[in-house]
SESEGU-732360 format. One line per field, with one value per atom (N, C-alpha, C): residue number from 1; atom name; z negated, y negated, x negated. Coordinates in Angstrom, 1 decimal, decimal comma, always signed. Layout:
% residues N
romi <- [NUM | ...];
seti <- [CA | ...];
Z <- [Z | ...];
Y <- [Y | ...];
X <- [X | ...];
***
This chain:
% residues 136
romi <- [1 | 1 | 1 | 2 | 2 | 2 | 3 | 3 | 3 | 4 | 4 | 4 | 5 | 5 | 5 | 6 | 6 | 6 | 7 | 7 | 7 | 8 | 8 | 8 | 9 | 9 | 9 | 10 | 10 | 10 | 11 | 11 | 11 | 12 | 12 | 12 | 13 | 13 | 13 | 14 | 14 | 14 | 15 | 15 | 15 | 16 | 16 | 16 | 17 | 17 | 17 | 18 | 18 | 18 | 19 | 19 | 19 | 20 | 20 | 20 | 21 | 21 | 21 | 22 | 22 | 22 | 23 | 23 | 23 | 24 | 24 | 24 | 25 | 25 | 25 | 26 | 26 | 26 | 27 | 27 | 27 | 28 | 28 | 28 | 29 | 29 | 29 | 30 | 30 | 30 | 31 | 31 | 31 | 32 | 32 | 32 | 33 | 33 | 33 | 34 | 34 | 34 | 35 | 35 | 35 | 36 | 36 | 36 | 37 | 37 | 37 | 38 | 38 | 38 | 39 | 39 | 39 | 40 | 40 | 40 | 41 | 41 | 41 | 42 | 42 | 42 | 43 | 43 | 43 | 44 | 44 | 44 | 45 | 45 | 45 | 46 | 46 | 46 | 47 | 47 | 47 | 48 | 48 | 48 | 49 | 49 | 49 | 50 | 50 | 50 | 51 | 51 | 51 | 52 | 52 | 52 | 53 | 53 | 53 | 54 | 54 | 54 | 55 | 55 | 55 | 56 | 56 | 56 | 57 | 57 | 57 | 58 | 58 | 58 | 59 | 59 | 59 | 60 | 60 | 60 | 61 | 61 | 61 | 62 | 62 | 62 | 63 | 63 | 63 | 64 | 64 | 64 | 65 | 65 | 65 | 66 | 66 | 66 | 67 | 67 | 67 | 68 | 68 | 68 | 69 | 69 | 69 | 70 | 70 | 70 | 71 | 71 | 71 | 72 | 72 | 72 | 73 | 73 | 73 | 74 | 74 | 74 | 75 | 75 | 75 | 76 | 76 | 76 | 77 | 77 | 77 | 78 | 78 | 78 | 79 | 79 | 79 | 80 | 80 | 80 | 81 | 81 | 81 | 82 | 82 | 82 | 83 | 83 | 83 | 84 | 84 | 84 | 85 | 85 | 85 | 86 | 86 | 86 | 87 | 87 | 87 | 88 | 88 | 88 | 89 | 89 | 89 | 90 | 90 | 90 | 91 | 91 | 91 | 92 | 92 | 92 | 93 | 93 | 93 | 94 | 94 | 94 | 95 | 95 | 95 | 96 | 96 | 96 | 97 | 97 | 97 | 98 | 98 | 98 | 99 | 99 | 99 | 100 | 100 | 100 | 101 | 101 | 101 | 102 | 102 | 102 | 103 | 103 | 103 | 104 | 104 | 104 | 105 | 105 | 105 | 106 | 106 | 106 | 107 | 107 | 107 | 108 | 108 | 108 | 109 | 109 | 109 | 110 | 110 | 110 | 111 | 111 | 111 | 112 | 112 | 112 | 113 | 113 | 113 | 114 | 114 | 114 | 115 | 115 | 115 | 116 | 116 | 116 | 117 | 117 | 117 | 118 | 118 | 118 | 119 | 119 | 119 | 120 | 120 | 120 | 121 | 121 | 121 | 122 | 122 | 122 | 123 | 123 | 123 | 124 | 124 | 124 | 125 | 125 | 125 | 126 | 126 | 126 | 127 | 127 | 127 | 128 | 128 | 128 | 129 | 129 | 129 | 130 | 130 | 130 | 131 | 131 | 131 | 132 | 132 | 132 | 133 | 133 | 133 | 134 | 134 | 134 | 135 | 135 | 135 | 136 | 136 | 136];
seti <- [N | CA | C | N | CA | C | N | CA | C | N | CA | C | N | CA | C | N | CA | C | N | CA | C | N | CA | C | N | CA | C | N | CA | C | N | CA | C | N | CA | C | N | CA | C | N | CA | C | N | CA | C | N | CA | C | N | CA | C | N | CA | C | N | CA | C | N | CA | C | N | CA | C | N | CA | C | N | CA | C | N | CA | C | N | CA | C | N | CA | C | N | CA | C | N | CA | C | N | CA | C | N | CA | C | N | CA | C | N | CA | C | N | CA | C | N | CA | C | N | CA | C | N | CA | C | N | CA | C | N | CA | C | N | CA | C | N | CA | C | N | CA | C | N | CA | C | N | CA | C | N | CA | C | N | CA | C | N | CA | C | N | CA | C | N | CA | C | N | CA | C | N | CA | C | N | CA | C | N | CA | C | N | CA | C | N | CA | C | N | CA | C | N | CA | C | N | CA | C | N | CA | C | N | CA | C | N | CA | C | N | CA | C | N | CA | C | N | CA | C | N | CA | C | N | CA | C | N | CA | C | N | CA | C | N | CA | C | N | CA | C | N | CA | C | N | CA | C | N | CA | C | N | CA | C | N | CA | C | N | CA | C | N | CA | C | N | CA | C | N | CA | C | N | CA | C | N | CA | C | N | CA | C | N | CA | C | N | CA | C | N | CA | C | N | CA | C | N | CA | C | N | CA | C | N | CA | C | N | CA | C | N | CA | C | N | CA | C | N | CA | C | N | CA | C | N | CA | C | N | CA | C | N | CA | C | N | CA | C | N | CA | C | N | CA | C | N | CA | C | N | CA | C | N | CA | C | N | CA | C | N | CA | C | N | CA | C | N | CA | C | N | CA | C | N | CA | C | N | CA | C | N | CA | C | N | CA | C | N | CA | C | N | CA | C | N | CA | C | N | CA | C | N | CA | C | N | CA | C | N | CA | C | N | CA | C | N | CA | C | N | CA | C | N | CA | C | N | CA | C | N | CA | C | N | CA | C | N | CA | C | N | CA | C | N | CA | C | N | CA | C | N | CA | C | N | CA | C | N | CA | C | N | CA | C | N | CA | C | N | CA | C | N | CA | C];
Z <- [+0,0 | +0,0 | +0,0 | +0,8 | +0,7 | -0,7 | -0,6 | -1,6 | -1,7 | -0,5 | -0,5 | -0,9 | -0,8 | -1,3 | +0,2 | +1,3 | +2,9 | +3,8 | +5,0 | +6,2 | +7,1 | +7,7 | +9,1 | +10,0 | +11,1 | +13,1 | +13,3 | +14,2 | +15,2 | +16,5 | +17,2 | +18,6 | +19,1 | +19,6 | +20,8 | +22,0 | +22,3 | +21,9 | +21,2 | +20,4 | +19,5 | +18,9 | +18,5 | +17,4 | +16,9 | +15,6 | +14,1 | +13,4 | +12,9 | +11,7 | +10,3 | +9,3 | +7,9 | +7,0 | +6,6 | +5,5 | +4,1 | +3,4 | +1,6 | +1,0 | +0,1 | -0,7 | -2,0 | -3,1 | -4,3 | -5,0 | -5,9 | -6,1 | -6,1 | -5,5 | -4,7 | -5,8 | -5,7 | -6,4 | -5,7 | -6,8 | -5,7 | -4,6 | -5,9 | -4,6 | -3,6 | -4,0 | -2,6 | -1,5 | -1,5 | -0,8 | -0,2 | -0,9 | -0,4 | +0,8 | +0,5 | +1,7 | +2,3 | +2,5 | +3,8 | +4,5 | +4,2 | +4,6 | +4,9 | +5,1 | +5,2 | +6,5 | +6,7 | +7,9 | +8,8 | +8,5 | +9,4 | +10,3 | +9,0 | +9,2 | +9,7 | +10,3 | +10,8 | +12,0 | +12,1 | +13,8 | +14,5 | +13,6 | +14,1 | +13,9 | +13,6 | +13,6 | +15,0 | +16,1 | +17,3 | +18,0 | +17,2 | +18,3 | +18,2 | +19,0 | +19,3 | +18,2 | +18,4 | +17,3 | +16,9 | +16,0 | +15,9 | +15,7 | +16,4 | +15,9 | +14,6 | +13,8 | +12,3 | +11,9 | +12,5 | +12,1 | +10,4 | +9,7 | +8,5 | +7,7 | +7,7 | +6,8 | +5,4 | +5,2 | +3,3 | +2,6 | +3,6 | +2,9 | +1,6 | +1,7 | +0,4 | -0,2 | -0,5 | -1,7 | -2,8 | -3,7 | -5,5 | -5,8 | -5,2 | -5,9 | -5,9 | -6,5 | -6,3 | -7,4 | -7,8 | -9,0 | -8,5 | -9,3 | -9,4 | -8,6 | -8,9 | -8,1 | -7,0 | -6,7 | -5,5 | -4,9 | -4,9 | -4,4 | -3,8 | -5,0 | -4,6 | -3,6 | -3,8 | -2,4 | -1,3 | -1,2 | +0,2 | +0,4 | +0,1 | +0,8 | +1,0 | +0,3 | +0,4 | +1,8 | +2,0 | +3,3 | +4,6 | +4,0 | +5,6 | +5,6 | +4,8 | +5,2 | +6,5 | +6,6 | +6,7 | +8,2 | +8,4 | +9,8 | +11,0 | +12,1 | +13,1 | +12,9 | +13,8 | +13,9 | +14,1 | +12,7 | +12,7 | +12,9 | +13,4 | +13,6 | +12,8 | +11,6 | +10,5 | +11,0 | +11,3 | +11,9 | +10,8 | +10,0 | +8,3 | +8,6 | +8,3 | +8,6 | +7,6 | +7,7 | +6,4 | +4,6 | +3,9 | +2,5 | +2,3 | +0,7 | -0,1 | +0,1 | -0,7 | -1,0 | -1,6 | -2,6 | -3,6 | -2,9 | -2,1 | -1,5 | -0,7 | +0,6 | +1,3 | +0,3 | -0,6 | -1,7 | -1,8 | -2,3 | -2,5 | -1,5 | -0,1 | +0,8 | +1,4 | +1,1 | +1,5 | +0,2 | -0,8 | -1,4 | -1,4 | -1,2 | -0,7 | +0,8 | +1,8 | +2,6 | +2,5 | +1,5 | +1,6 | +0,5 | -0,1 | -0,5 | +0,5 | +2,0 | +2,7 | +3,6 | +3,4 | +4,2 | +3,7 | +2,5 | +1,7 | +2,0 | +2,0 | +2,4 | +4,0 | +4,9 | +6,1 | +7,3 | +6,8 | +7,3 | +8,3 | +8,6 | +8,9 | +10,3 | +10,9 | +12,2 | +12,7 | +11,9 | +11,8 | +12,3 | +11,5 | +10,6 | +11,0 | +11,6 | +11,5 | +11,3 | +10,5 | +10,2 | +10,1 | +10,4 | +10,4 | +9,9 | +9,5 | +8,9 | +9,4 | +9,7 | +11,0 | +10,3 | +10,2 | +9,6 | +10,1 | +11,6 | +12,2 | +13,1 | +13,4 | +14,2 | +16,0 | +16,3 | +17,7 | +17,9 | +16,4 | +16,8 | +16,7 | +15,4 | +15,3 | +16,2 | +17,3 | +18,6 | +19,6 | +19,7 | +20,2 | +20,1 | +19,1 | +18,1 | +18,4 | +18,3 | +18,4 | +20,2 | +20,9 | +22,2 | +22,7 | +22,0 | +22,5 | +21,7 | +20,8 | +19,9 | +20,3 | +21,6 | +22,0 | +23,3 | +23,8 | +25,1 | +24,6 | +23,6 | +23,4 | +23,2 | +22,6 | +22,1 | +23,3 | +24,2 | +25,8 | +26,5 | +26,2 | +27,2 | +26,2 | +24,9 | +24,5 | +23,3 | +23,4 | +22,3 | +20,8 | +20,8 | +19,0 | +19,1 | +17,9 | +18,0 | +17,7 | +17,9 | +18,0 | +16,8];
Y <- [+1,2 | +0,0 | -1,2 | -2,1 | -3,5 | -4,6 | -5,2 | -6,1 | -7,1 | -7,2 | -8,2 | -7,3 | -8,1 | -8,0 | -7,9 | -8,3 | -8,0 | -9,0 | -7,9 | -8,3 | -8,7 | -10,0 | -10,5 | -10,1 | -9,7 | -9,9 | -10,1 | -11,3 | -12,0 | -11,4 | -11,1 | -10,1 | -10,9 | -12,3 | -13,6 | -12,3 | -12,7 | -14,3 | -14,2 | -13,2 | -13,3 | -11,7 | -10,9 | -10,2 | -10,3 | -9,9 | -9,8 | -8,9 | -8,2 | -6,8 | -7,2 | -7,1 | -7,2 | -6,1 | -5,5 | -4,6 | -5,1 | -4,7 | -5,2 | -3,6 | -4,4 | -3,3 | -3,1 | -2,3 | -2,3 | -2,4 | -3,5 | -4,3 | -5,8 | -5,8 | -7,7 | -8,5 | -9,2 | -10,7 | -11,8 | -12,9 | -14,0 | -14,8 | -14,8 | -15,9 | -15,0 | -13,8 | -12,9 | -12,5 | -12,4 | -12,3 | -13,6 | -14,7 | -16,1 | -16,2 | -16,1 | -16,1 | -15,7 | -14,3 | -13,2 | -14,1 | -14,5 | -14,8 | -16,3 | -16,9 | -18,0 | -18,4 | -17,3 | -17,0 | -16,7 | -15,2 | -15,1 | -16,3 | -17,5 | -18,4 | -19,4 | -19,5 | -20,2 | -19,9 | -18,4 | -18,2 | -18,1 | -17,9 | -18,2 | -19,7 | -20,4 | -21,7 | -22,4 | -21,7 | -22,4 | -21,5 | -20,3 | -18,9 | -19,2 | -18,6 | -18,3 | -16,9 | -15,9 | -15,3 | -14,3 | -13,4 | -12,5 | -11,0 | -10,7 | -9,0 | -8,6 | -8,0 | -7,8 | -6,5 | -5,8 | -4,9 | -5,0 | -4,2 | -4,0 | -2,7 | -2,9 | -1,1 | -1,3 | -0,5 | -0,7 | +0,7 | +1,4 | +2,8 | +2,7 | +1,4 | +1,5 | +0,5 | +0,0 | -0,8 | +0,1 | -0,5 | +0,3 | -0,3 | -1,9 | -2,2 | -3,7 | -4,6 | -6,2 | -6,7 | -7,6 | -8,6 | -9,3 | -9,4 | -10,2 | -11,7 | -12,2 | -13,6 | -13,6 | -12,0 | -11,5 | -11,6 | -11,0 | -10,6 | -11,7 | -12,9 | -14,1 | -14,9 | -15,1 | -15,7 | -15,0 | -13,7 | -13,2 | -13,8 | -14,0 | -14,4 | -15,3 | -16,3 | -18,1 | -17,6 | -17,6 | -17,6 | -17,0 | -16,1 | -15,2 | -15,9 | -16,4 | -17,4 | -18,3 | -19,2 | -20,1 | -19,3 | -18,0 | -18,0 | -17,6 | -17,9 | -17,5 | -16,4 | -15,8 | -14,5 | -13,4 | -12,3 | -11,1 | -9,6 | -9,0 | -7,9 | -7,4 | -6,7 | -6,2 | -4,0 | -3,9 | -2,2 | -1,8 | -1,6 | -0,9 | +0,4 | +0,5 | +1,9 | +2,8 | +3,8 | +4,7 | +4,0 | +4,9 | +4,9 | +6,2 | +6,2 | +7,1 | +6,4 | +7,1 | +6,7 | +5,1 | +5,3 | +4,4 | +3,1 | +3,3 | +2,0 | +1,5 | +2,3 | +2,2 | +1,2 | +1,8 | +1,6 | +0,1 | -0,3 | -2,0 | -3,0 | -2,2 | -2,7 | -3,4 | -2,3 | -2,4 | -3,9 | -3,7 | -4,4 | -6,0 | -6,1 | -7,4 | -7,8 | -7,4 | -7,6 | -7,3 | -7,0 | -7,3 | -8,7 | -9,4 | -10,8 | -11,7 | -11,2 | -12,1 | -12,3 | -11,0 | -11,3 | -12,2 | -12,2 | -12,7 | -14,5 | -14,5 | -16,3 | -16,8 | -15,1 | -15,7 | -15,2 | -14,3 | -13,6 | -13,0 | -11,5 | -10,3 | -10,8 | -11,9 | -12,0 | -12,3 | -12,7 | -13,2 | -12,3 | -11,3 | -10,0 | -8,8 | -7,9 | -6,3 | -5,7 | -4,5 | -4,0 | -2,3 | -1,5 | -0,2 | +0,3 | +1,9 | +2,1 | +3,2 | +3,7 | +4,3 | +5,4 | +6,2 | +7,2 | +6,9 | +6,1 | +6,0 | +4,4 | +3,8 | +2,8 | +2,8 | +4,3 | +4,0 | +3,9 | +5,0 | +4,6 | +3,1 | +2,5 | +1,1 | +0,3 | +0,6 | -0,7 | -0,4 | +1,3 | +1,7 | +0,7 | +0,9 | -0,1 | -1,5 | -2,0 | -3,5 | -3,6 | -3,1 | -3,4 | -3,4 | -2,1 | -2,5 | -3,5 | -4,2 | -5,1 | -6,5 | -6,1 | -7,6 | -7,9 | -6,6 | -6,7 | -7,4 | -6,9 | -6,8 | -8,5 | -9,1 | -10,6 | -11,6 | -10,5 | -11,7 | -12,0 | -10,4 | -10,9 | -11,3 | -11,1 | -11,2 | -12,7 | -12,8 | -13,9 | -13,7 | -12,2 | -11,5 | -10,2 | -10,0 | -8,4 | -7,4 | -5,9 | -4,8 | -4,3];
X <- [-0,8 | +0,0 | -0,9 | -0,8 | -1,2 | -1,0 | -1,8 | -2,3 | -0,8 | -0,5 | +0,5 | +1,8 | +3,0 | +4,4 | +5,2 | +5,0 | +5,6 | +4,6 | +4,8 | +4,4 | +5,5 | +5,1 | +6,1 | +4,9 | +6,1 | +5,2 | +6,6 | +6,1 | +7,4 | +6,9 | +8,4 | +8,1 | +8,9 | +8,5 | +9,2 | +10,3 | +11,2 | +11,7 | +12,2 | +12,9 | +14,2 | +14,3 | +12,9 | +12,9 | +11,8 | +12,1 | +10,8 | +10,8 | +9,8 | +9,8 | +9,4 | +9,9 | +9,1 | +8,8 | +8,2 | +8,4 | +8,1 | +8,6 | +8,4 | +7,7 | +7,2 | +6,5 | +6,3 | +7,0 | +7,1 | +8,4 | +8,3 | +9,8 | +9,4 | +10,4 | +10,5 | +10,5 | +10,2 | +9,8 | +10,3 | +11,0 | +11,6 | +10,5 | +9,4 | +8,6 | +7,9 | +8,0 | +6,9 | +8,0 | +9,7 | +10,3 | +10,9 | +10,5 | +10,6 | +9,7 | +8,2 | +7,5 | +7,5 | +8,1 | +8,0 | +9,4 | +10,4 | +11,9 | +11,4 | +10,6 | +10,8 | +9,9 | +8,8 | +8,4 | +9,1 | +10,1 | +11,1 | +12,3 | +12,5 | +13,3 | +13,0 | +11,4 | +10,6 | +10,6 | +10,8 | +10,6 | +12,1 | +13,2 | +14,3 | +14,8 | +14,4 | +15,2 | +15,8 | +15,3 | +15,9 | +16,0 | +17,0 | +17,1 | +19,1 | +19,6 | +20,8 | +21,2 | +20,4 | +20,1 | +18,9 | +19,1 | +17,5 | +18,3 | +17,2 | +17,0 | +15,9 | +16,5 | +15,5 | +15,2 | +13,8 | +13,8 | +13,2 | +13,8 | +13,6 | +12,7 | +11,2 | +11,0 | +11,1 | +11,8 | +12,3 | +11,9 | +10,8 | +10,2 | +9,5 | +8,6 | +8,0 | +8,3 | +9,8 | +9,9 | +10,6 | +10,4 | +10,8 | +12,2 | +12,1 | +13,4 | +13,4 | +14,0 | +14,0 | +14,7 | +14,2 | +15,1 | +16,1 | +17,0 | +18,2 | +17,8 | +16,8 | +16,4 | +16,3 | +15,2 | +14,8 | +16,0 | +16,8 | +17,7 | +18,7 | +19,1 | +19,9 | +19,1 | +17,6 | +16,9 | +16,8 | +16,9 | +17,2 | +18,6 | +19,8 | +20,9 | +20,9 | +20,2 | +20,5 | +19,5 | +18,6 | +17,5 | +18,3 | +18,5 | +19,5 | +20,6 | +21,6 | +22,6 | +22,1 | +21,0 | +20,3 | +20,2 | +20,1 | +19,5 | +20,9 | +20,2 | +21,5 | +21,8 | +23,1 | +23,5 | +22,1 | +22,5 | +21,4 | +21,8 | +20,9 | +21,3 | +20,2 | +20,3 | +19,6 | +19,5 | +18,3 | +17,5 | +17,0 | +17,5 | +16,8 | +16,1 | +15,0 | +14,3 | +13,9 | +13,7 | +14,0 | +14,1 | +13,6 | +14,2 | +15,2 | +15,2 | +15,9 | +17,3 | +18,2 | +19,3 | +19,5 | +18,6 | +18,3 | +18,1 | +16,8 | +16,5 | +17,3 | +18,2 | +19,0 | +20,5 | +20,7 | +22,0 | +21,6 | +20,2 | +19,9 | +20,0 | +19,0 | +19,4 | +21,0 | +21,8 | +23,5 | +23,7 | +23,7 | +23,7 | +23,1 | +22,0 | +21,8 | +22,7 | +22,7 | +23,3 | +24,4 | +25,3 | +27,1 | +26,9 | +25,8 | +25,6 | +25,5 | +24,9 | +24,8 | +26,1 | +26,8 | +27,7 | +28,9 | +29,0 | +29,8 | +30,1 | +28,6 | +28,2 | +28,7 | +27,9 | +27,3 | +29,3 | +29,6 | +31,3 | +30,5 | +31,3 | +31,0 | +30,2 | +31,1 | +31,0 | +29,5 | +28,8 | +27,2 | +26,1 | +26,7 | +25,5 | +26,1 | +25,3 | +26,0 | +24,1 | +24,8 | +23,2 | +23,4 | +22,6 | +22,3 | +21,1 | +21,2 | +20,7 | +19,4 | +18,4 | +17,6 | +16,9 | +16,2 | +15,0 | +14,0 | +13,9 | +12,9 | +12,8 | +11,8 | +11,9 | +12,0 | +11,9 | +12,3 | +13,7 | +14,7 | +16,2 | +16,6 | +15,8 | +16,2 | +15,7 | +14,7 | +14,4 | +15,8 | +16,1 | +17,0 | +18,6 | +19,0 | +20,2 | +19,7 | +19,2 | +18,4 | +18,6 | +18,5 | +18,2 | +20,1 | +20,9 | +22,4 | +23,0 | +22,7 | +22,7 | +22,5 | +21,5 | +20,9 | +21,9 | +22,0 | +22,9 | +24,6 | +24,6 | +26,3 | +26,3 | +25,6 | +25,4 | +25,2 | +24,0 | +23,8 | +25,3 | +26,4 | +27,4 | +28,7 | +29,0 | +29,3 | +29,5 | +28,5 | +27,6 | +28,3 | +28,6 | +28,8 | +27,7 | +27,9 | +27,6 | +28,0 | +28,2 | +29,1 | +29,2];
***
């Protein structure tokens, strides 16, 4: 595991990956989210792949700054890639906070074991949005 708390790569024009690692902390998931929110600020919307294999878990703060931040960005299409039950269960949970803020119609997110099914998902996701300008 890395020294750090998550990694961003922005994949122009309009997808990005992050992974978190451990258990989240407000300010180490502020910085990874705020990169992200940097590279979408003048997108229509983003594709978000998410690896949530090696996080432990996230604080309550952690947790309320991921939604205030993802409120903040355009329409997301959230590629969660593996995890336990556990991690998966937190994940779902942070993200029915963002939906709460952002309305269903924003955000749709899935759940993957692997990152080729989530580029997979992410790619009919991008299609449905080009002709659509929602997502499925």
């Amino acid at each position: 595991m890395p020294n750090k708390p998550g990694e961003f790569r922005a994949h122009p024009p309009n997808r990005a990956w992050i992974k978190v690692y451990g258990k989240i902390q407000e300010d180490e998931i502020s910085a990874v989210l705020e990169e992200v929110l940097a590279f979408s600020e003048k997108l229509t919307y983003l594709l978000l792949e998410i690896d949530i294999s090696d996080m432990s878990g996230a604080t309550p703060e952690a947790r309320r700054v991921s939604a205030k931040l993802f409120n903040q960005m355009p329409p997301i299409a959230y590629a969660l890639v593996g995890g336990t039950f556990t991690q998966r269960a937190l994940a779902k949970l942070v993200l029915k906070a963002v939906e709460l803020l952002r309305g269903k119609e924003r955000q749709v997110f899935s759940f993957f074991p692997t990152s080729e099914g989530a580029i997979k998902w992410l790619d009919m996701q991008s299609r449905e949005f080009e002709t659509n300008s929602k997502f499925k």
